[in-house]
VOPAGU-2260 file (C-alpha; in pm, 1 decimal, decimal comma):
REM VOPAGU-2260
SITE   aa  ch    i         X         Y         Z
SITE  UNK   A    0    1986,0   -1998,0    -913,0
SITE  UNK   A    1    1990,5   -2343,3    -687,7
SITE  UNK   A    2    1650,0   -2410,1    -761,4
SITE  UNK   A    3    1674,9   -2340,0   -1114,0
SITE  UNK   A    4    2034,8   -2423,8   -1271,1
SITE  UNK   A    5    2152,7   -2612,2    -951,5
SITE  UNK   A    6    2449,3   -2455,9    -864,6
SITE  UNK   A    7    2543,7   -2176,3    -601,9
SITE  UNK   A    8    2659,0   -1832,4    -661,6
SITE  UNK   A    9    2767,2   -1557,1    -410,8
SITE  UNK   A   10    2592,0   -1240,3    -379,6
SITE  UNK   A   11    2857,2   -1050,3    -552,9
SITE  UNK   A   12    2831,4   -1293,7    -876,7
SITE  UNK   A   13    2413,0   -1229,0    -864,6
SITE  UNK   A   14    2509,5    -889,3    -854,6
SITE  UNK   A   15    2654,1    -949,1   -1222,9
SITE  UNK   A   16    2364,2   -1106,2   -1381,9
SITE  UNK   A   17    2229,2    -934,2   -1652,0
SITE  UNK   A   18    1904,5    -798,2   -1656,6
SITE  UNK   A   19    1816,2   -1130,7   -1958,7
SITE  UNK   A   20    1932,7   -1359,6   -1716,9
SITE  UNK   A   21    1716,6   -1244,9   -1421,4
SITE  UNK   A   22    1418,4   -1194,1   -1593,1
SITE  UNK   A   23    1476,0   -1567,5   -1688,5
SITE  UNK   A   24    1556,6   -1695,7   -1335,7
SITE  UNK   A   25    1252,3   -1518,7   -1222,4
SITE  UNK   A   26     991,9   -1654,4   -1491,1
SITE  UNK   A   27    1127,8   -1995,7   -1436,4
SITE  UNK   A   28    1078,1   -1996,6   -1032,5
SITE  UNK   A   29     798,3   -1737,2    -947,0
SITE  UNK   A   30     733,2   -2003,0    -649,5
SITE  UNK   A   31    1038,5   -1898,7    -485,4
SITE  UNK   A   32    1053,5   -1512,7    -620,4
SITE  UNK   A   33     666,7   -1523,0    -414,1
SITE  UNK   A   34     785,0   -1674,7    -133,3
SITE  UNK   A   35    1102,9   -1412,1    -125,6
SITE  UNK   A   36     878,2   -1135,7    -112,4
SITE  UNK   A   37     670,9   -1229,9     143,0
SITE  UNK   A   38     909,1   -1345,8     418,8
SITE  UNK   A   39    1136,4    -982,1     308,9
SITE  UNK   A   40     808,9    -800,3     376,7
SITE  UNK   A   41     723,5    -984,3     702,0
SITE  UNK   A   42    1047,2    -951,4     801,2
SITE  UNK   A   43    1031,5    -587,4     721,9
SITE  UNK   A   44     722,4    -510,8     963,5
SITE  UNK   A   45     824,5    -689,6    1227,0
SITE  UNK   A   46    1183,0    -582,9    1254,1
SITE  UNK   A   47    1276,4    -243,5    1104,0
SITE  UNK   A   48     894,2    -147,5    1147,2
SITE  UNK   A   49     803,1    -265,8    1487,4
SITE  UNK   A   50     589,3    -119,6    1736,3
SITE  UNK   A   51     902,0     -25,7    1927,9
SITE  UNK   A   52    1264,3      70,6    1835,3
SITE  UNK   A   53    1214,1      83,8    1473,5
SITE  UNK   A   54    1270,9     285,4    1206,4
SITE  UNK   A   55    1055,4     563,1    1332,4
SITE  UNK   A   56    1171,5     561,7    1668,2
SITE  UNK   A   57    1119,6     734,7    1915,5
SITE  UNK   A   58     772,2     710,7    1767,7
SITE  UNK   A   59     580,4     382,5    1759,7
SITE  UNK   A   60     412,0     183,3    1479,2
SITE  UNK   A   61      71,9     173,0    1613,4
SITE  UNK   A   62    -128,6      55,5    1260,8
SITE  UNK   A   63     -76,5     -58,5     957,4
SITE  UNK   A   64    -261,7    -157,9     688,8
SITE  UNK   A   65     -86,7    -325,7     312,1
SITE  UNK   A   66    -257,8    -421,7     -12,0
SITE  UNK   A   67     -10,1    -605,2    -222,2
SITE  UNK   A   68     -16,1    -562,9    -619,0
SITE  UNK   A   69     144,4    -733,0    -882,1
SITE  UNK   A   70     250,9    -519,8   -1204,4
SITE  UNK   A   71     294,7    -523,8   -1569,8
SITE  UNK   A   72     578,4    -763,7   -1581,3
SITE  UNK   A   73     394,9    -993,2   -1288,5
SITE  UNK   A   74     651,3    -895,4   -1052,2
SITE  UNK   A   75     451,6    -766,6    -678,2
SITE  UNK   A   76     491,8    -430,0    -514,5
SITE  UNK   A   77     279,9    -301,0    -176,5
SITE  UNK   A   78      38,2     -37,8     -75,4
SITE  UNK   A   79      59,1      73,1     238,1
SITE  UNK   A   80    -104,5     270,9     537,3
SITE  UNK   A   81      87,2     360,7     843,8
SITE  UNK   A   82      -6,8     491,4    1184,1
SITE  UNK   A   83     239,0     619,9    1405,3
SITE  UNK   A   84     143,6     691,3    1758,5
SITE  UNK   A   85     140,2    1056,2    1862,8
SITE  UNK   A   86     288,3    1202,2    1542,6
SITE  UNK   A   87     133,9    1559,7    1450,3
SITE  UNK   A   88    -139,2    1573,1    1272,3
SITE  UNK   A   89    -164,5    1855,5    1002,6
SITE  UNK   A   90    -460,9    2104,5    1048,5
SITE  UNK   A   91    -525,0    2330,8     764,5
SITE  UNK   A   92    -524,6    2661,3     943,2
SITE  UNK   A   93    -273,0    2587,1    1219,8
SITE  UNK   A   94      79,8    2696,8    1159,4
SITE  UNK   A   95     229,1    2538,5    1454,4
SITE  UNK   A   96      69,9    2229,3    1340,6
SITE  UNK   A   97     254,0    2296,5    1010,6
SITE  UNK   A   98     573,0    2326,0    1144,0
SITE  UNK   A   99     568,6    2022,8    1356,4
SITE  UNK   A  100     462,6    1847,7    1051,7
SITE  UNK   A  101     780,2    1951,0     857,5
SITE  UNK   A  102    1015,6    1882,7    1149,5
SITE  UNK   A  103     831,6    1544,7    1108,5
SITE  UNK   A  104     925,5    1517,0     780,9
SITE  UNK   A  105    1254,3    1617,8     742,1
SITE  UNK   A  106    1338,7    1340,8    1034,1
SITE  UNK   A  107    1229,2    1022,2     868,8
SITE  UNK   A  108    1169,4    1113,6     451,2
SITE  UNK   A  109    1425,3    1278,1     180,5
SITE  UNK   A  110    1508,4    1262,7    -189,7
SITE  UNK   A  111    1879,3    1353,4    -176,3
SITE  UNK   A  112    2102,6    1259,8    -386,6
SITE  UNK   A  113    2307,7    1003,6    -122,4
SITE  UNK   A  114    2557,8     801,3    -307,7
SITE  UNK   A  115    2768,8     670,3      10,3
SITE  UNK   A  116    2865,0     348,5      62,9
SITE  UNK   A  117    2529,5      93,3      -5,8
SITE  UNK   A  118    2330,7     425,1     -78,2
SITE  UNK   A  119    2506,1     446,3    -433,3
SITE  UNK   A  120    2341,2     156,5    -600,5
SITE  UNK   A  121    2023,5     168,6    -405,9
SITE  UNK   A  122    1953,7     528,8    -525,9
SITE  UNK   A  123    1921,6     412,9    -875,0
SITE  UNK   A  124    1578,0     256,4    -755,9
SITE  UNK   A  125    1459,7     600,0    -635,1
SITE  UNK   A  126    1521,1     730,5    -994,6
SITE  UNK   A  127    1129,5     808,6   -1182,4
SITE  UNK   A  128    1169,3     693,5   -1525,6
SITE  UNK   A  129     830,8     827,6   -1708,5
SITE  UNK   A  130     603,8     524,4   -1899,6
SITE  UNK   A  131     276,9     533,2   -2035,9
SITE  UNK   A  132     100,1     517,8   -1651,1
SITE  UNK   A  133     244,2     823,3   -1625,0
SITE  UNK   A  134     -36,1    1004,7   -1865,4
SITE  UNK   A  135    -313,6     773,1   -1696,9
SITE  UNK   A  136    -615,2     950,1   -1657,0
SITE  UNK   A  137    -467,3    1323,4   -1730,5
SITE  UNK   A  138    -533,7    1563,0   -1931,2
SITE  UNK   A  139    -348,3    1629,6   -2272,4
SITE  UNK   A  140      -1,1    1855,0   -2219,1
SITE  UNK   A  141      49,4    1718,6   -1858,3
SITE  UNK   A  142     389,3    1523,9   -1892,0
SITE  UNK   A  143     361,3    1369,6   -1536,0
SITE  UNK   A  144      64,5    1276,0   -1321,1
SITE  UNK   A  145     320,6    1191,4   -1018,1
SITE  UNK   A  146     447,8    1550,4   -1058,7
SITE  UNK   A  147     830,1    1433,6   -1204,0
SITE  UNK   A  148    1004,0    1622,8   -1292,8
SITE  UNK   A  149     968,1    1775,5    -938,8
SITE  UNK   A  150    1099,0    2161,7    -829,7
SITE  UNK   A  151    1388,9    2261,7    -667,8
SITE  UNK   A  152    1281,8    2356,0    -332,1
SITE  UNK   A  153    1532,0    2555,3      -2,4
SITE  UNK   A  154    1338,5    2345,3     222,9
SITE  UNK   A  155    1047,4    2153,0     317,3
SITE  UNK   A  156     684,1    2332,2     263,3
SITE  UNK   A  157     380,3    2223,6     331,4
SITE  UNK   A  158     191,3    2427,1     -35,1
SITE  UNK   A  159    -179,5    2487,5     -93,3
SITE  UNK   A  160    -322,5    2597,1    -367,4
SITE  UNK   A  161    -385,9    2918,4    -458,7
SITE  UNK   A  162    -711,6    3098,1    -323,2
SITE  UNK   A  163    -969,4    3340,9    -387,5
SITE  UNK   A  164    -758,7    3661,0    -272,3
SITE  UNK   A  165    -564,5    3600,0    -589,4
SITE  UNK   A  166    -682,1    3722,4    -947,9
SITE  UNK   A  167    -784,2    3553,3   -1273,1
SITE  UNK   A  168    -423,2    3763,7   -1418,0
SITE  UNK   A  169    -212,5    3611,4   -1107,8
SITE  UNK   A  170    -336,1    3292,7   -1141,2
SITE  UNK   A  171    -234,6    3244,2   -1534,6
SITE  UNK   A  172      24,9    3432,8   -1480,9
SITE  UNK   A  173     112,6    3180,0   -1203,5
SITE  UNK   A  174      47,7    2861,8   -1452,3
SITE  UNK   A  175     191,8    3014,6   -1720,4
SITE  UNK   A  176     532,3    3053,6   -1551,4
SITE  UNK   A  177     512,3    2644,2   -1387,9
SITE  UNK   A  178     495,4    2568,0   -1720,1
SITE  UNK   A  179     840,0    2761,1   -1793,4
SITE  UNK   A  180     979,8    2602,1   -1495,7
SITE  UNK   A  181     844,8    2252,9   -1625,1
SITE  UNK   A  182    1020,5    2298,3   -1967,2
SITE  UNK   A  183    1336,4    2438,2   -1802,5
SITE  UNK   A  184    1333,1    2129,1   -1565,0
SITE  UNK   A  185    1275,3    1837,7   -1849,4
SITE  UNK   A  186    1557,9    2078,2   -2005,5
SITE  UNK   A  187    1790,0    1900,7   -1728,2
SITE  UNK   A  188    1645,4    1548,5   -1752,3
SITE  UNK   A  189    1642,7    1257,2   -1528,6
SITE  UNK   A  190    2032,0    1211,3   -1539,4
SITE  UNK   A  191    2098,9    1553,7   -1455,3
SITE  UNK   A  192    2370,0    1570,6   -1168,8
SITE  UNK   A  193    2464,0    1944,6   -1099,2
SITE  UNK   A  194    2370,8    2107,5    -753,9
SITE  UNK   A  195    2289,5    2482,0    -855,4
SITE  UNK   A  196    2234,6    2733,6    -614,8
SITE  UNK   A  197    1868,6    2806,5    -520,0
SITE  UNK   A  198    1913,6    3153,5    -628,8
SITE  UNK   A  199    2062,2    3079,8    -906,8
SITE  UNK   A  200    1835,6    2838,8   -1040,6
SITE  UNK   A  201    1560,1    3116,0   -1005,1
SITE  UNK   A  202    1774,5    3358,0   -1187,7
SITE  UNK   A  203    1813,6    3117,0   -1504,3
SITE  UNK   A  204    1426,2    3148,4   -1484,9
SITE  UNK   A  205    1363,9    3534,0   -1461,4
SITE  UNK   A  206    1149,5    3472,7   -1110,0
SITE  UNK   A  207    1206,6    3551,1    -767,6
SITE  UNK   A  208    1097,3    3324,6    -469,6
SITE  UNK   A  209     746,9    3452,2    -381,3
SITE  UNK   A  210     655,7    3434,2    -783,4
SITE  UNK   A  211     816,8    3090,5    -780,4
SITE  UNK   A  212     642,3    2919,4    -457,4
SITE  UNK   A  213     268,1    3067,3    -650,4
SITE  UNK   A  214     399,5    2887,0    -973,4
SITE  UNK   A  215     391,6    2559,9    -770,5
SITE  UNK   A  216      63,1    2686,4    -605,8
SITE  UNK   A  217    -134,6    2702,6    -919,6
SITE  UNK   A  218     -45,7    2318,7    -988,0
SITE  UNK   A  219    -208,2    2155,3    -700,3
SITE  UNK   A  220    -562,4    2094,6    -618,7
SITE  UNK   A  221    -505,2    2038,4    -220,3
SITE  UNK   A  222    -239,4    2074,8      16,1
SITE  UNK   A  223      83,3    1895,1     -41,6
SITE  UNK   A  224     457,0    1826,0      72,3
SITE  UNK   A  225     719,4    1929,0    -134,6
SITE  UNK   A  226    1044,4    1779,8      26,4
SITE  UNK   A  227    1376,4    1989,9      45,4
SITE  UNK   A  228    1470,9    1920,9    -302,9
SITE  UNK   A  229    1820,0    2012,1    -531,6
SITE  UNK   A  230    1849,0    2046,8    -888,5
SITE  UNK   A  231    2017,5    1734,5    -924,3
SITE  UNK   A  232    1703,1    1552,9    -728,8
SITE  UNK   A  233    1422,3    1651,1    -971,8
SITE  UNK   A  234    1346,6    1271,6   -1040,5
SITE  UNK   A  235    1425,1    1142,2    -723,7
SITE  UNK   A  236    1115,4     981,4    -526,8
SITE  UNK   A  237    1085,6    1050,3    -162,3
SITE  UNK   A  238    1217,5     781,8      86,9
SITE  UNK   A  239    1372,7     689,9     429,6
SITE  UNK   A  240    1751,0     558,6     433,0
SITE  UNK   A  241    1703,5     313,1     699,4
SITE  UNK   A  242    1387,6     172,8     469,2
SITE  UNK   A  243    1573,6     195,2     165,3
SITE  UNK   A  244    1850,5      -6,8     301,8
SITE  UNK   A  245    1674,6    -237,4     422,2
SITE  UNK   A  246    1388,9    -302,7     170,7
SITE  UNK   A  247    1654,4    -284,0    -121,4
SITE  UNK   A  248    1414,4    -187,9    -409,1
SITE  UNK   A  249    1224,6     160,1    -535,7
SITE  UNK   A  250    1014,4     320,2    -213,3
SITE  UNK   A  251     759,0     576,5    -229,7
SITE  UNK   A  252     701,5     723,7     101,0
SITE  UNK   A  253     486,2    1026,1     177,2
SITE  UNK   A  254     348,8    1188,8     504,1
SITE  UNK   A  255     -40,6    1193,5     487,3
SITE  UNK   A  256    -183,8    1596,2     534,3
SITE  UNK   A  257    -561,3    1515,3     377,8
SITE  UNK   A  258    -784,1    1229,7     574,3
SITE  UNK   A  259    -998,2    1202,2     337,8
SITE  UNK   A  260    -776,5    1160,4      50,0
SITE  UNK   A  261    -615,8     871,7     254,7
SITE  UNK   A  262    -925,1     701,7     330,2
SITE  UNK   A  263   -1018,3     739,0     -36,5
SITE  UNK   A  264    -686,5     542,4     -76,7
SITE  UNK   A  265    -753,2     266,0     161,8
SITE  UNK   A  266   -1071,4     215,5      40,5
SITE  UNK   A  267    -980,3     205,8    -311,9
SITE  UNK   A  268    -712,9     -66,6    -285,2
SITE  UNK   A  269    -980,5    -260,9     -40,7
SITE  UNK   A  270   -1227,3    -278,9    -305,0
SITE  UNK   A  271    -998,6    -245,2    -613,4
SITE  UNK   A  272   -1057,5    -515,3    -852,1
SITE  UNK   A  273    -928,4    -668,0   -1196,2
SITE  UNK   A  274    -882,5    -395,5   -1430,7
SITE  UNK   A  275    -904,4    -619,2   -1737,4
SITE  UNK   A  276   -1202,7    -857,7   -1618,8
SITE  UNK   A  277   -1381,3    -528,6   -1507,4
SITE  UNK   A  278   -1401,6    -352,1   -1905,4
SITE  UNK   A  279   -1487,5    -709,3   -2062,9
SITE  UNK   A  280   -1770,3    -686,9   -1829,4
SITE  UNK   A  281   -1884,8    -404,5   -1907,5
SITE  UNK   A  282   -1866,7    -488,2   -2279,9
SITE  UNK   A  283   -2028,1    -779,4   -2250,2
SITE  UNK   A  284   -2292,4    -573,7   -2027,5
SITE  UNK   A  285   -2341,0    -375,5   -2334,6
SITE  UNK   A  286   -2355,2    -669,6   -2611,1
SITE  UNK   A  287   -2661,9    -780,0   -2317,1
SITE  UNK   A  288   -2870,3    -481,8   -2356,2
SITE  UNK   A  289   -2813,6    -450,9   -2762,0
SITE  UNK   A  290   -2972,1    -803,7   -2833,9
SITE  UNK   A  291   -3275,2    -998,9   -2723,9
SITE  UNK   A  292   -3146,4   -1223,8   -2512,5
SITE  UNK   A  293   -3256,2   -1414,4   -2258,2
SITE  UNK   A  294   -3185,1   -1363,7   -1868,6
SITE  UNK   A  295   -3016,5   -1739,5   -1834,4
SITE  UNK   A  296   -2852,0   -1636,4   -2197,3
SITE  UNK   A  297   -2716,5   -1324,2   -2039,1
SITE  UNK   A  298   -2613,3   -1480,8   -1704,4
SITE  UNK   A  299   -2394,1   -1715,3   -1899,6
SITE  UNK   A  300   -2241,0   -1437,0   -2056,3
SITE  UNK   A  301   -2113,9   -1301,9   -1778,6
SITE  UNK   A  302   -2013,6   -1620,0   -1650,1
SITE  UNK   A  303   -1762,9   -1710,1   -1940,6
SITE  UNK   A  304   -1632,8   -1354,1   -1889,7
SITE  UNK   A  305   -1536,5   -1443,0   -1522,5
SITE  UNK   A  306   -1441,4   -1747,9   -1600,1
SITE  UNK   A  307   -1221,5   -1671,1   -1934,4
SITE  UNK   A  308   -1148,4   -1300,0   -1867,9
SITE  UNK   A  309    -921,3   -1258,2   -1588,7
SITE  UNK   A  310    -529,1   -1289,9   -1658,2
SITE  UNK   A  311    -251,0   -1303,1   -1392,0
SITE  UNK   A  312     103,3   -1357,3   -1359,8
SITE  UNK   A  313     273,3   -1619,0   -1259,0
SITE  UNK   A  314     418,7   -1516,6    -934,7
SITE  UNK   A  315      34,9   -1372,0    -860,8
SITE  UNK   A  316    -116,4   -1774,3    -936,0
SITE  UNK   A  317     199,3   -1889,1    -698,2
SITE  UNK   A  318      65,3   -1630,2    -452,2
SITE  UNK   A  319    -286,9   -1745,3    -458,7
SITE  UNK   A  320    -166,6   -2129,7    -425,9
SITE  UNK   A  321      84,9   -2062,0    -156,0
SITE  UNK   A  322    -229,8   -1885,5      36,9
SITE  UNK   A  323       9,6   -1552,9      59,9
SITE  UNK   A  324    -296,4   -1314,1     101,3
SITE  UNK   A  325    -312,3    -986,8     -89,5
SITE  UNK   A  326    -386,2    -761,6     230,5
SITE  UNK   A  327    -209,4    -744,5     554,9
SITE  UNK   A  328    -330,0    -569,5     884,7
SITE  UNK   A  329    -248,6    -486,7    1240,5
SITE  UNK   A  330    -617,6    -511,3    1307,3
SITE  UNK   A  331    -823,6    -871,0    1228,6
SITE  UNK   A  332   -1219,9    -935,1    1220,8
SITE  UNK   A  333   -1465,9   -1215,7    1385,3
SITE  UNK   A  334   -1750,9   -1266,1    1189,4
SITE  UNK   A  335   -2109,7   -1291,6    1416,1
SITE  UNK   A  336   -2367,9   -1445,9    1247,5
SITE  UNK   A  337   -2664,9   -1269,0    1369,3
SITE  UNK   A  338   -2928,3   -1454,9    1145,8
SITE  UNK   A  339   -3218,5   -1648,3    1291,9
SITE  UNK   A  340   -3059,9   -1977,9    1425,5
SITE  UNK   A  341   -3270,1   -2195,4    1150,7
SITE  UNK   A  342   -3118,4   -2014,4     897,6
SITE  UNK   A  343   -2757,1   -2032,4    1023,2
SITE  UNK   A  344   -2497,4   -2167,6     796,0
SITE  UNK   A  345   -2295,5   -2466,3    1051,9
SITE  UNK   A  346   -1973,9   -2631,1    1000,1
SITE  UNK   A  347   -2003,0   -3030,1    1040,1
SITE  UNK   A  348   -1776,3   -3224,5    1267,9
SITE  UNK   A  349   -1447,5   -3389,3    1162,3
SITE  UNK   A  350   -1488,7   -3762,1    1016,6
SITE  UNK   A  351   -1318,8   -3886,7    1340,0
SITE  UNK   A  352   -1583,3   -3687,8    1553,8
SITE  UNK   A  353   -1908,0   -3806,7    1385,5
SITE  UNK   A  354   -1806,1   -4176,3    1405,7
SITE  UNK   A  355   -1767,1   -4147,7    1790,4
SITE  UNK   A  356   -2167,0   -4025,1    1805,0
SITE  UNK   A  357   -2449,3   -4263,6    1873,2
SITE  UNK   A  358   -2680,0   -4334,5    1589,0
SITE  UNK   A  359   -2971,5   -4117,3    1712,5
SITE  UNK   A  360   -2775,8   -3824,9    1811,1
SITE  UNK   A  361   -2865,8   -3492,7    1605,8
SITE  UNK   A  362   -2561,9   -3305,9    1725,3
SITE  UNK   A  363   -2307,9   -3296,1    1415,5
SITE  UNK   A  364   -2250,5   -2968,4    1377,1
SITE  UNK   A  365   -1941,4   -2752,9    1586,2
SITE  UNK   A  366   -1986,9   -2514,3    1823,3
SITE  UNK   A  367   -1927,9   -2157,4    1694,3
SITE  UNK   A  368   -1869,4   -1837,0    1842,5
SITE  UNK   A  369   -2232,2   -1788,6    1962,2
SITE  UNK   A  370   -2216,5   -2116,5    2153,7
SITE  UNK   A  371   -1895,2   -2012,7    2301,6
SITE  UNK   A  372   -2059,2   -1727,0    2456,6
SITE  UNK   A  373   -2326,9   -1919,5    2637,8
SITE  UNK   A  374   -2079,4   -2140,3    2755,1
SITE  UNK   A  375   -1889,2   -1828,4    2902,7
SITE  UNK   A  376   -1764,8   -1840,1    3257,1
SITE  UNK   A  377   -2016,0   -1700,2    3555,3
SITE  UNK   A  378   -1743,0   -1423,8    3616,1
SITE  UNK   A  379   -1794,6   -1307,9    3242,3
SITE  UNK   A  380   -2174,7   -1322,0    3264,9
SITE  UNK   A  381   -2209,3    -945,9    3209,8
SITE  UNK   A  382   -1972,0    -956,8    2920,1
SITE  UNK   A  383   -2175,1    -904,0    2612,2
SITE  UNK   A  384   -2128,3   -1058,6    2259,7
SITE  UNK   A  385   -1937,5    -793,6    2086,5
SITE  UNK   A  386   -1681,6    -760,3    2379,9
SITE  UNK   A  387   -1600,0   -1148,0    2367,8
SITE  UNK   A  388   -1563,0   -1174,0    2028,6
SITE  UNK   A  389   -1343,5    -867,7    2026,7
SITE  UNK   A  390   -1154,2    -965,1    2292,0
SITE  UNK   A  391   -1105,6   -1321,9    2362,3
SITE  UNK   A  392   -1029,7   -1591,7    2145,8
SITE  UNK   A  393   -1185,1   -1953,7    2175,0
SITE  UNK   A  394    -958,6   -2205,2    2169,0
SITE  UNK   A  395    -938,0   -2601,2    2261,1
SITE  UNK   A  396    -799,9   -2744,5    2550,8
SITE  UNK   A  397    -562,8   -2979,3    2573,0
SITE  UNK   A  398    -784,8   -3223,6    2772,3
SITE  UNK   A  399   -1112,7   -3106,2    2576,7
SITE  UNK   A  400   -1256,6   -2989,6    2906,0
SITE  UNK   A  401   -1489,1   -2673,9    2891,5
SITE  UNK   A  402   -1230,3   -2489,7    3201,8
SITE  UNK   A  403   -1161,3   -2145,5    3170,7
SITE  UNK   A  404    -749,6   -2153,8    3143,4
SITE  UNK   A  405    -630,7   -1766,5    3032,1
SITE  UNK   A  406    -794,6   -1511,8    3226,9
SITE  UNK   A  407    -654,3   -1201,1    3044,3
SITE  UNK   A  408    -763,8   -1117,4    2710,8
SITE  UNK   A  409    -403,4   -1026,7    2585,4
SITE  UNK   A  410    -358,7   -1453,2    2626,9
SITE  UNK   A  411    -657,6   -1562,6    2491,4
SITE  UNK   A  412    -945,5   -1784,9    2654,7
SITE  UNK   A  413    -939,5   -2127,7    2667,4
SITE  UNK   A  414   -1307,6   -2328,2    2773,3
């Protein structure tokens, strides 16, 4: 509002804008909307998230990986992956390891209806409002692909499909009845307030629990959570208060049971790329192979495609400009160029640097990592490559001398 219409306003008058007027504040200043998100999320990890005392305490945040997104309306949201030191790990054939799991859980994630205080506005955000991603890459019939409305559930379970002791009968029978339970639950909509009895909720159904639990059975593929869940909670999404309150926008957070679906994940929003740019390649791939054009004809092609084909937001070009990157990490990389040293790609000295050389000298290139290493102290002789680069980091003195400073690899290593 400052930056925009130069004037002031108190949190409780911002609260009051209209959903017009924000929109409009946030097209006209997606520099500062960018910048907002990025010092909240920072301040997020290393405050309510840190390693110790945070919000999972007494566990630790050991790793974390984010991939931030930007939606529809250009607006960004995160992806995240996070490690927390000796929580329990869910084994398929365990059931202590199940139970320790939904102890887990039920400590740090719920989808109650908590209207206290703060928690009354903020639960609006937890609310699942269907749209057309919600039929993305499903079949015909299925209302849902995030599973909303979700069933009323006594407590937390830990569900996997149904197996092989069941019959092709008990298994219909099984679908056929989720899909009563669907219809009754869309029945109640997303609005729907009223706490009924577990019990009685079955009864309005004609089921009993054990018919009820192999209903939800027969709709998953692999193992999943379903969280301690009321009739009035059907379209709430799972989250943590103390995140929630903190974070002040919609939260999706789950406890990870399959590895490989997670890495899957991780991998996915690594290497995901621009949906749009992506199919006008491919058509353009196509158009290639119909005609007889030539190879440089082709390549330029594809070039105008990159070029012309890829659309972002605003706030996502105010990202890129402000050098906000799109992933964040608890763990970094060094790069090691292991390629014959003739064929090594060198970074030339500063401006200031090359003038200060004699005439005849060959030497305009910086030292890198490799030259680092040869230059290592006698006491890190038997140090190889990998460990250095791993461990230390290079840095330059104050009096540009070539002395070790920082022993300890947790400070760095000065030469």
């Amino acid at each position: 509002m400052k930056v925009v219409r130069h004037n002031e306003i108190t949190v409780e008058e911002a609260k009051q804008l209209s959903f017009q007027e924000i929109s409009e504040l946030i097209s006209s200043d997606p520099v500062t909307c960018m910048r907002h998100f990025d010092h909240k999320f920072k301040a997020l990890l290393n405050g309510i998230m840190k390693p110790q005392n945070g919000m999972f305490h007494p566990y630790q945040l050991e790793d974390y990986f984010s991939r931030m997104e930007f939606q529809m309306r250009g607006s960004p949201h995160s992806h995240g992956l996070y490690w927390i030191k000796d929580a329990p790990v869910y084994v398929d054939s365990d059931s202590k390891s199940m139970t320790e799991c939904i102890d887990f859980i039920d400590k740090f994630i719920t989808c109650e209806r908590c209207e206290d205080g703060k928690m009354e506005n903020l639960i609006g955000y937890q609310i699942h409002k269907h749209s057309k991603t919600c039929k993305k890459k499903r079949k015909q019939g299925i209302t849902c692909r995030f599973g909303f409305p979700k069933p009323p559930m006594k407590e937390t379970l830990i569900l996997k499909p149904l197996d092989e002791t069941f019959s092709l009968e008990q298994i219909r029978a099984a679908k056929d009845l989720y899909t009563k339970i669907e219809d009754k639950l869309n029945e109640f909509g997303r609005g729907f307030k009223e706490d009924i009895e577990y019990e009685q909720f079955l009864e309005s159904i004609g089921t009993g629990h054990e018919d009820y639990i192999n209903a939800i059975r027969s709709s998953i593929k692999r193992a999943s959570v379903f969280l301690k869940r009321s009739t009035s909670c059907i379209f709430v999404n799972g989250y943590n208060r103390q995140l929630l309150e903190a974070w002040e926008a919609n939260i999706d957070i789950q406890f990870v049971l399959d590895t490989y679906a997670c890495a899957k994940y991780c991998v996915g929003y690594i290497l995901k790329s621009n949906d749009g740019v992506s199919r006008t390649m491919q058509e353009a791939a196509k158009d290639a192979r119909k005609g007889n054009t030539s190879i440089q004809e082709q390549l330029k092609r594809f070039a105008n495609v990159l070029i012309n084909g890829s659309e972002i937001s605003a706030q996502e070009a105010a990202a890129f400009l402000l050098g906000i990157p799109n992933t964040m990490c608890s763990r970094g990389d060094v790069f090691i160029n292991t390629a014959p040293p003739d064929q090594r790609i060198r970074m030339l000295k500063s401006k200031e640097e090359l003038d200060e050389l004699e005439d005849n000298c060959v030497d305009v290139t910086r030292e890198g990592l490799l030259e680092h290493y040869i230059k290592r102290p006698k006491e890190m002789e038997n140090s190889c490559l990998a460990e250095i680069a791993s461990m230390y980091e290079f840095v330059r003195s104050k009096r540009n001398s070539l002395e070790r400073k920082n022993p300890h690899p947790e400070e760095g290593m000065q030469f």
